[in-house]
Structure formats: structure tokens, C-alpha cells
C-alpha positions as a Markdown table, in Angstrom:
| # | Residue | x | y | z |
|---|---|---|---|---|
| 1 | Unk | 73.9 | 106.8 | 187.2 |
| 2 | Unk | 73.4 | 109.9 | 188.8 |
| 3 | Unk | 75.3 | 109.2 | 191.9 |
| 4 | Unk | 78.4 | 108.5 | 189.6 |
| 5 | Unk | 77.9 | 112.3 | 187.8 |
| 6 | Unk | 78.1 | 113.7 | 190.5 |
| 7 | Unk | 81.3 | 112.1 | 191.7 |
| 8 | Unk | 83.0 | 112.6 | 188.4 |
| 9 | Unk | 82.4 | 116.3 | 188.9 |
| 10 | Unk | 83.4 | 116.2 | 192.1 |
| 11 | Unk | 86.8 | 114.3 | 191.6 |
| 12 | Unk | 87.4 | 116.9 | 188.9 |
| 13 | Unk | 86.9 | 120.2 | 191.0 |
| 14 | Unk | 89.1 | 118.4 | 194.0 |
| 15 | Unk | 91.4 | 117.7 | 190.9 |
| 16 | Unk | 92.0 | 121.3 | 189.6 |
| 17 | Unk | 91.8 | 122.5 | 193.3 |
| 18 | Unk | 95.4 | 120.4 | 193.6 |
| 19 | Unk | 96.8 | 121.6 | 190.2 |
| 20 | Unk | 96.4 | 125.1 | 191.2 |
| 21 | Unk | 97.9 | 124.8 | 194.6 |
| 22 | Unk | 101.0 | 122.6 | 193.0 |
| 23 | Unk | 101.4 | 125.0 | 189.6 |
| 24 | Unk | 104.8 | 125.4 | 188.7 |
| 25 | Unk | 107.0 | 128.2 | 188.6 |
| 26 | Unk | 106.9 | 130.6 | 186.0 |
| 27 | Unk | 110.1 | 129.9 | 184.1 |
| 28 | Unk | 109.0 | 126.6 | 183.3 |
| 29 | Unk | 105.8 | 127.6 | 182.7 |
| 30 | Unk | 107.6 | 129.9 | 179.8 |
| 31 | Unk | 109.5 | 127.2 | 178.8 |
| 32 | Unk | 106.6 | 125.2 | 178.1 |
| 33 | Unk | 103.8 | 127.0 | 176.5 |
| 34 | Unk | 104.3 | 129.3 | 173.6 |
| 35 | Unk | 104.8 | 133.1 | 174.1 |
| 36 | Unk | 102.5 | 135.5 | 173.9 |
| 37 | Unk | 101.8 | 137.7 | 170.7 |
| 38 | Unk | 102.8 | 141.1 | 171.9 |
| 39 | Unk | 100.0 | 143.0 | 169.8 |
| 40 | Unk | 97.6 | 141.2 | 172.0 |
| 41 | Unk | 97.6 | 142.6 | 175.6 |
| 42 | Unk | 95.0 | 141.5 | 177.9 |
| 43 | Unk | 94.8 | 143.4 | 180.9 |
| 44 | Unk | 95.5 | 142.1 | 184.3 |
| 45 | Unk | 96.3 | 138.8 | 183.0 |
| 46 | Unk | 96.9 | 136.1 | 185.6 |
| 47 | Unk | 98.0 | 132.6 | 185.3 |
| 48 | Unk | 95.7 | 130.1 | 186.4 |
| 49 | Unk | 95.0 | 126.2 | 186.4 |
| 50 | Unk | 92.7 | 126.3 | 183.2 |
| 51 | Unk | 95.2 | 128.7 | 180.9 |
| 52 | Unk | 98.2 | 126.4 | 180.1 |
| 53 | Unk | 95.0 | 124.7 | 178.5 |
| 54 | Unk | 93.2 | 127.0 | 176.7 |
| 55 | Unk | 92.5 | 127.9 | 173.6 |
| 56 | Unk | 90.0 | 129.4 | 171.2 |
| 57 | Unk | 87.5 | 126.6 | 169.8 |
| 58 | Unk | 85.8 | 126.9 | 166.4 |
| 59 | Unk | 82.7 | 125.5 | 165.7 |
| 60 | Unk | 81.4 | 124.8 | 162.2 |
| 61 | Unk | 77.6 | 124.8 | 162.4 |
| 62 | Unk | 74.5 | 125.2 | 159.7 |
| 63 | Unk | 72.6 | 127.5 | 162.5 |
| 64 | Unk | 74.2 | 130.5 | 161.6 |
| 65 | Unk | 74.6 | 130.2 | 157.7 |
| 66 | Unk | 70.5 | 129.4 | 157.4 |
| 67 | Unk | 70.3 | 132.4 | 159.9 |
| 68 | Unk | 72.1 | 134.0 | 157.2 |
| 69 | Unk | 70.1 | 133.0 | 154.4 |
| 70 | Unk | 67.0 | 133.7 | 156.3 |
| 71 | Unk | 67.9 | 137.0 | 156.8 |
| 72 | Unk | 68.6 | 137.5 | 153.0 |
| 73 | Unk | 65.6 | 136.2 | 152.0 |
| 74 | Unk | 63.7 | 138.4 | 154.1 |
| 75 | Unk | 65.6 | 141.4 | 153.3 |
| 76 | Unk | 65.3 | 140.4 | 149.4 |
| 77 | Unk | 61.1 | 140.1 | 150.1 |
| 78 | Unk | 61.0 | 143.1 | 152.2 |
| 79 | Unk | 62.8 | 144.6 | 149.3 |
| 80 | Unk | 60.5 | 143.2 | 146.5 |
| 81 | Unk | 57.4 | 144.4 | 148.4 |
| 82 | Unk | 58.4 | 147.9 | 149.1 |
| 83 | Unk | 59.4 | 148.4 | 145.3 |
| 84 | Unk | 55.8 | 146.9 | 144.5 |
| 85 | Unk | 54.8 | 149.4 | 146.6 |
| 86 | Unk | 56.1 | 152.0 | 145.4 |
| 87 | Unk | 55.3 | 151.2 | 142.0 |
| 88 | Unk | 51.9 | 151.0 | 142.8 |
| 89 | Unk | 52.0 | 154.1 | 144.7 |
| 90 | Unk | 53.7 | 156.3 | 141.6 |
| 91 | Unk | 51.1 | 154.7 | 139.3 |
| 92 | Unk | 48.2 | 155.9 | 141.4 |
| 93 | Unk | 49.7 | 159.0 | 141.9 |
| 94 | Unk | 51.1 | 160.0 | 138.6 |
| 95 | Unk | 49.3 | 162.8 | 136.1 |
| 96 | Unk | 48.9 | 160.8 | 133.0 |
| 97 | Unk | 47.9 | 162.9 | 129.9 |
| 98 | Unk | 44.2 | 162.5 | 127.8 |
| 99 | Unk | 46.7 | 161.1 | 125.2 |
| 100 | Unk | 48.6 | 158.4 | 127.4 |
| 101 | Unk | 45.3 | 157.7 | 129.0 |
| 102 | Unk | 44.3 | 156.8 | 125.8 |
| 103 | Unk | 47.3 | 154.5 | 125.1 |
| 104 | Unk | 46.9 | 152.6 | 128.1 |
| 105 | Unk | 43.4 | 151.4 | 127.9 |
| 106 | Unk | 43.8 | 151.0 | 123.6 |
| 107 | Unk | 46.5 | 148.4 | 124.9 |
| 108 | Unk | 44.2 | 146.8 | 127.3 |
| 109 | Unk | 41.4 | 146.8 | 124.6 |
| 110 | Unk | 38.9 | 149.6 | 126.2 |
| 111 | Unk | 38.0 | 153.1 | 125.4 |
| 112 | Unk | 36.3 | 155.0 | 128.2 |
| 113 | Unk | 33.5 | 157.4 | 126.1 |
| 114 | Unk | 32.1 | 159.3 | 129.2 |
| 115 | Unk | 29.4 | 158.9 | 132.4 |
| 116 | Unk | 26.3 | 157.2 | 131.8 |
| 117 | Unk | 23.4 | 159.9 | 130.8 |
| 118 | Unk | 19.9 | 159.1 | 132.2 |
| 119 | Unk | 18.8 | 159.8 | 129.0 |
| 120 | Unk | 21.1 | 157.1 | 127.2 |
| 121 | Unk | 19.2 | 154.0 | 126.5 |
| 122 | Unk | 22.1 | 151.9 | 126.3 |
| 123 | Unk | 20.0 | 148.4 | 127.4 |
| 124 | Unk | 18.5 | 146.7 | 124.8 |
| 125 | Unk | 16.6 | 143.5 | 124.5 |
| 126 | Unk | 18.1 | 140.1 | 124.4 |
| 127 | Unk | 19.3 | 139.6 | 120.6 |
| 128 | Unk | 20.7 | 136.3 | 119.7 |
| 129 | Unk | 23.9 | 136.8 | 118.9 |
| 130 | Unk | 27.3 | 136.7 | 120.9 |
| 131 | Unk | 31.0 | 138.0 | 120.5 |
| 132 | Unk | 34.3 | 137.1 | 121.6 |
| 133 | Unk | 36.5 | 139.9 | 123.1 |
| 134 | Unk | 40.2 | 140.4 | 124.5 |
| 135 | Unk | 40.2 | 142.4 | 127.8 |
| 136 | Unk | 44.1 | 142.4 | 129.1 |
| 137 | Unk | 45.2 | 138.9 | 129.0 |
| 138 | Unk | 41.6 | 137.4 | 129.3 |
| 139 | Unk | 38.8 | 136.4 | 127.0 |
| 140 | Unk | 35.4 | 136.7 | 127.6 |
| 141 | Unk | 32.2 | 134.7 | 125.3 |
| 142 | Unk | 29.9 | 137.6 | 126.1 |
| 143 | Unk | 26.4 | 138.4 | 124.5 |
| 144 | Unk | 24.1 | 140.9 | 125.4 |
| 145 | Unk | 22.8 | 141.9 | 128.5 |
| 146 | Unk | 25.8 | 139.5 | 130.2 |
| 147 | Unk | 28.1 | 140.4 | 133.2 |
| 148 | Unk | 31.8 | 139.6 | 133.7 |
| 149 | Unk | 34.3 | 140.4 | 136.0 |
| 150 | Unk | 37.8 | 141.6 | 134.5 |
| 151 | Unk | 41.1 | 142.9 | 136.4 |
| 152 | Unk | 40.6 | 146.1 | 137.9 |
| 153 | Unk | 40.5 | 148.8 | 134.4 |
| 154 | Unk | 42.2 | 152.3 | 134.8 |
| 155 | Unk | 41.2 | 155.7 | 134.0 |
| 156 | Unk | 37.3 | 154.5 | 134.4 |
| 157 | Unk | 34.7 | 155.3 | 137.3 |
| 158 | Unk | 31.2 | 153.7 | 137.9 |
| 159 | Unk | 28.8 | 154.3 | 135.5 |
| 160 | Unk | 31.3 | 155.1 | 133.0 |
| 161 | Unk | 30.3 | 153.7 | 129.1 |
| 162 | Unk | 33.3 | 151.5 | 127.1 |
| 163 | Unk | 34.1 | 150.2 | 124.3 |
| 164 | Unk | 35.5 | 146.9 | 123.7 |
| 165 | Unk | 37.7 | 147.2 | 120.7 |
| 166 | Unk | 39.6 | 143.8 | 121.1 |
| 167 | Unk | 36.8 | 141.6 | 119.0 |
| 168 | Unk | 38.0 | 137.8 | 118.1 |
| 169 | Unk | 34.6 | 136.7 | 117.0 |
| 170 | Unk | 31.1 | 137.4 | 116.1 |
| 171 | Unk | 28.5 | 134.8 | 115.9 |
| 172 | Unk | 25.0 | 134.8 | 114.7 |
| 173 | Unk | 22.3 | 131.8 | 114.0 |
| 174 | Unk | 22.8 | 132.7 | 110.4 |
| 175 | Unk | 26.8 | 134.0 | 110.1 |
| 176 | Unk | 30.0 | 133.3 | 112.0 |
| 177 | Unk | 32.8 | 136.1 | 111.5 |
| 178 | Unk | 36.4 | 135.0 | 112.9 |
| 179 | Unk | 38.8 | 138.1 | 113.2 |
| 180 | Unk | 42.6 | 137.9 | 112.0 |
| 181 | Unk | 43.2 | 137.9 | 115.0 |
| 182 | Unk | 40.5 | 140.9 | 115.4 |
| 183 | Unk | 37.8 | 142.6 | 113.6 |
| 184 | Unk | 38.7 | 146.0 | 113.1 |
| 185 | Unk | 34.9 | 147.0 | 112.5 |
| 186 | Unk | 33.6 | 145.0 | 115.1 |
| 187 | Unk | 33.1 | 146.4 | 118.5 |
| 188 | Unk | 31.1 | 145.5 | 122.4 |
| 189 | Unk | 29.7 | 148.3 | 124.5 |
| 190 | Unk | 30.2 | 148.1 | 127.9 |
| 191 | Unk | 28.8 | 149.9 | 131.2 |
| 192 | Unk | 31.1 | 149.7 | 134.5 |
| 193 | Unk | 28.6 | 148.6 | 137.1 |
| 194 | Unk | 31.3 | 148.4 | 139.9 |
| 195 | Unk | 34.8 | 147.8 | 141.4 |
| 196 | Unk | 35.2 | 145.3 | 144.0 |
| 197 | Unk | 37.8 | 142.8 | 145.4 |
| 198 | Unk | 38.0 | 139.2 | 144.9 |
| 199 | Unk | 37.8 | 136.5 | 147.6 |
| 200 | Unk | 40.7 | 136.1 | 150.1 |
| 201 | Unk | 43.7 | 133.5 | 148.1 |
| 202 | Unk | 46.0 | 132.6 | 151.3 |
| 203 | Unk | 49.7 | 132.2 | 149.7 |
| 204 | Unk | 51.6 | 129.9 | 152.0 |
| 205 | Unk | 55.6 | 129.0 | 151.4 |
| 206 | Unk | 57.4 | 127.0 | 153.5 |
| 207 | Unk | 61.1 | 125.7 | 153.4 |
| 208 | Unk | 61.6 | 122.2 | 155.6 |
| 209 | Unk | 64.1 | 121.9 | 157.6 |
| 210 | Unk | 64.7 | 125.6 | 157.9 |
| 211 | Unk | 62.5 | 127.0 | 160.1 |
| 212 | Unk | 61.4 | 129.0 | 157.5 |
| 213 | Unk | 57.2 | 129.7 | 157.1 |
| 214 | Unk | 55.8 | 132.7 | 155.4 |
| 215 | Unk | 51.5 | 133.2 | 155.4 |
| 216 | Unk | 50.3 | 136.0 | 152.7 |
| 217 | Unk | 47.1 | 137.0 | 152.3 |
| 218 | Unk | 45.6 | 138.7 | 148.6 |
| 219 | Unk | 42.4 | 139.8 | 147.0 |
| 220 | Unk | 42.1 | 141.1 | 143.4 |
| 221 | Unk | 40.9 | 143.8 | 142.4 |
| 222 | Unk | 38.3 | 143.4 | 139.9 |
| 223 | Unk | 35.5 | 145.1 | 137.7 |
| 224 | Unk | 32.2 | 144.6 | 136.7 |
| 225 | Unk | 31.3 | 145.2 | 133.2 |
| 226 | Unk | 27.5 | 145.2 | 132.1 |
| 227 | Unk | 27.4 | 144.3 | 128.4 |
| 228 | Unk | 24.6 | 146.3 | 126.4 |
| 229 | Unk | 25.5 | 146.2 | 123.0 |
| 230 | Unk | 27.2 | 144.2 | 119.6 |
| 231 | Unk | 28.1 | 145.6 | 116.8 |
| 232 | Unk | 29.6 | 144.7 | 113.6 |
| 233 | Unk | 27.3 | 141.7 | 112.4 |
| 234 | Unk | 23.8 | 141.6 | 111.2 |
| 235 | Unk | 20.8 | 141.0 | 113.4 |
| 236 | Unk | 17.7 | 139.0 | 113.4 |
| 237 | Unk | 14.7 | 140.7 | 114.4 |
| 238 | Unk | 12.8 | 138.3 | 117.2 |
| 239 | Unk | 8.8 | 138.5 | 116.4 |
| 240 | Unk | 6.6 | 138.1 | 119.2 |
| 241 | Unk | 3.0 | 137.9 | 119.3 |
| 242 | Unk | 2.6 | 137.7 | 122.6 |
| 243 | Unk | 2.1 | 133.8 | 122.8 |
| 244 | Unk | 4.4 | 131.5 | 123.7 |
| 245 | Unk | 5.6 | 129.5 | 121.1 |
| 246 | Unk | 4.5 | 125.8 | 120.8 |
| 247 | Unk | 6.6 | 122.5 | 119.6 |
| 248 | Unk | 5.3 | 120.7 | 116.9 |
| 249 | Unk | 3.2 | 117.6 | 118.1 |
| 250 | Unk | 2.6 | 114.9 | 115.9 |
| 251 | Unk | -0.9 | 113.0 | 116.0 |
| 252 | Unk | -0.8 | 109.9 | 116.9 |
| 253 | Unk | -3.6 | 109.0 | 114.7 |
| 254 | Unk | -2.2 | 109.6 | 111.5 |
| 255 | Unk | 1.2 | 108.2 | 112.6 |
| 256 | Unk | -0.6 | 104.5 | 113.5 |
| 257 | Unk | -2.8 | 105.0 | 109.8 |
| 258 | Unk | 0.5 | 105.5 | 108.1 |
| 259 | Unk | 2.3 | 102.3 | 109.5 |
């Protein structure tokens, strides 16, 4: 098979070697191909064998529209990214005022009251009763003494005391207290322990057939939140004697009398 390649090609070079040596004079070359457009002038511009058969191929192919489309999406992501960006970046560097400061974090359902003193006692014992409360987007079933982890809350440093004034519920052994939708009189304090990031979340996308693959990496930004206090419902004082306390056992005596 290869043998007969090779004299094809061969026969075809030998071929085009005769045509150029037997071409025909110009006027009938004029005569039969077309005339040149005149606002097209190519520069030393010879006949030879190939150019009475010439002419300017188009190919219709998907390469270079999904090399298009490729390039658009990148450009759009590029795009999207650098305005995330930059709205990050005029958030973090913007002035806000004590009042919009103030705005913010009511919408998010905190208020910041000020650093932790040493000399605030702020952690209490363990009281038996719990609260549900609206941070952002989120809800928390938090009682005191717990720790959650919300979205990463402005205007607030380590240390710093809150208020959680987004309260859905309040629940006691004795009294349950549902909020339409919250209790205005009701309200959690809070202690920012510290900010930290999330695990890693890989974000893959992928387009078959398109040589298209994209690999994205993200951690969250979170906050700790120490609760240390519930307000807005009554509370049962826990006695303790210092013994621990001891189920009721039945004798077994006065159980087999009885039957």
C-alpha cells in the first residue's frame, strides 16, 4: 500500500512537471479563465501550472465558533470575578457612618455593644431554657453557654459583645413563646470568640465535548459566636445540694406482696 503512495505522488509531480513545460500561450490562457479584478493587484504575479486551478477554499468548521464561545465565556467570568472583586474591595474599604453601621447589622439581626471588659461577667451557668434566632439567612436552636458558626458579621472584632435581636422562639420546661415572626422583647447575647475560614469546597464545571474544564477553589468566611445569655422568658432556678440526684427505685418486695 505504501509502494502504490508513493507512485501516485510520483506520477503526479512527473505530471505537473509536463503541464508546465507544455502551458499554453497567454491569449488563450485569457480566453479561458476569467479576468482579473483590477482592485486586486498582486505583485510580481506569474503564471504557473497550479493557477488556471486555483481558488480560495472555505471551510465551515465548529473549531473556531467553540474557540469563540470559549473565549466569551472566559472573558464574561474574568469579567464577573473582577467586578466581585471590586465590590468586595469598595465594601472593605468604604467609611460607613455609626448610623449605617447600625443599619447593616439591624438587618442582619446583631448589634455590636462594645469589647468585652474583664470585669463583665457575661458567662453564666447552664439554665434550661433555649431560643431560636435569625442571623442573616440562617437559624440557629441555641441555648446557653452553646457555640455556632455564622457567615462572617461586619463592623465586629474579637471579643466584641452582641445582641441577637432576630428572636423566633423561646422555650422553657414550663412556657413556650412563638414570635410573629419575632419577639420584639426577646433577645440572645452573644460574645465573638473568632473569625476563621471554612474547609476547602472545590467547584468543578465542565462542558463535554468542548474542551472546556474550569477547577475553583473557596473557603467561607465564618464566625464564632459564644452564647452567654437569654432573655425575655422566665427562668427556673436549678437547686443543688451538692448530691447527685437519684431515680426512683421501686422495691421489689412490695411489688411481688402487691400481685
Amino acid at each position: 500500500m505504501a509502494h502504490r503512495r508513493c507512485l501516485l505522488s510520483l506520477a503526479r509531480h512527473a505530471t505537473a512537471i509536463i503541464s508546465q513545460k507544455k502551458m499554453p500561450p497567454l491569449s488563450a490562457v485569457e480566453v479561458l479563465t476569467r479576468k482579473p479584478n483590477p482592485a486586486i493587484t498582486i505583485p510580481n504575479s506569474e503564471l504557473s501550472w497550479f493557477s488556471l486551478w486555483s481558488h480560495s477554499r472555505h471551510f465551515s468548521s465548529s473549531k473556531s465558533e467553540d474557540s469563540e464561545t470559549e473565549v466569551e465565556v472566559e472573558m464574561e467570568e474574568a469579567s464577573d470575578v473582577e467586578a466581585e472583586h471590586d465590590n468586595a474591595a469598595s465594601d472593605l474599604g468604604r467609611d460607613y457612618s455609626p448610623v449605617e453601621k447600625e443599619a447593616e447589622a439591624a438587618a442582619i439581626g446583631y448589634k455590636v455593644l462594645g469589647p468585652l471588659q474583664r470585669s463583665d461577667r457575661v458567662f453564666k451557668d447552664y439554665e434550661p431554657v433555649f431560643a431560636v434566632v435569625q442571623i442573616g439567612s440562617h437559624q440557629f436552636k441555641v441555648s446557653n453557654g452553646d457555640s455556632i458558626f455564622t457567615e462572617r458579621l461586619k463592623f465586629c472584632e474579637v471579643n466584641d459583645k452582641l445582641i441577637l435581636n432576630k428572636v423566633l422562639l423561646l422555650g422553657s420546661p414550663t412556657q413556650t413563646i412563638i414570635g410573629r415572626p419575632i419577639l420584639p422583647d426577646a433577645a440572645v447575647h452573644a460574645v465573638v470568640e473568632e473569625h476563621a475560614l471554612d474547609a476547602k469546597v472545590i467547584i468543578f464545571k465542565k462542558k463535554r465535548r468542548k474542551n472546556y474544564r474550569r477547577t475553583k477553589g473557596h473557603r467561607q468566611e465564618l464566625t464564632k459566636l459564644r452564647i452567654t445569655d437569654i432573655q425575655g422568658i422566665e427562668k427556673q432556678e436549678i437547686k443543688t445540694d451538692g448530691k447527685p440526684l437519684k431515680a426512683a427505685v421501686k422495691n421489689p418486695e412490695k411489688i411481688a406482696a402487691a400481685v
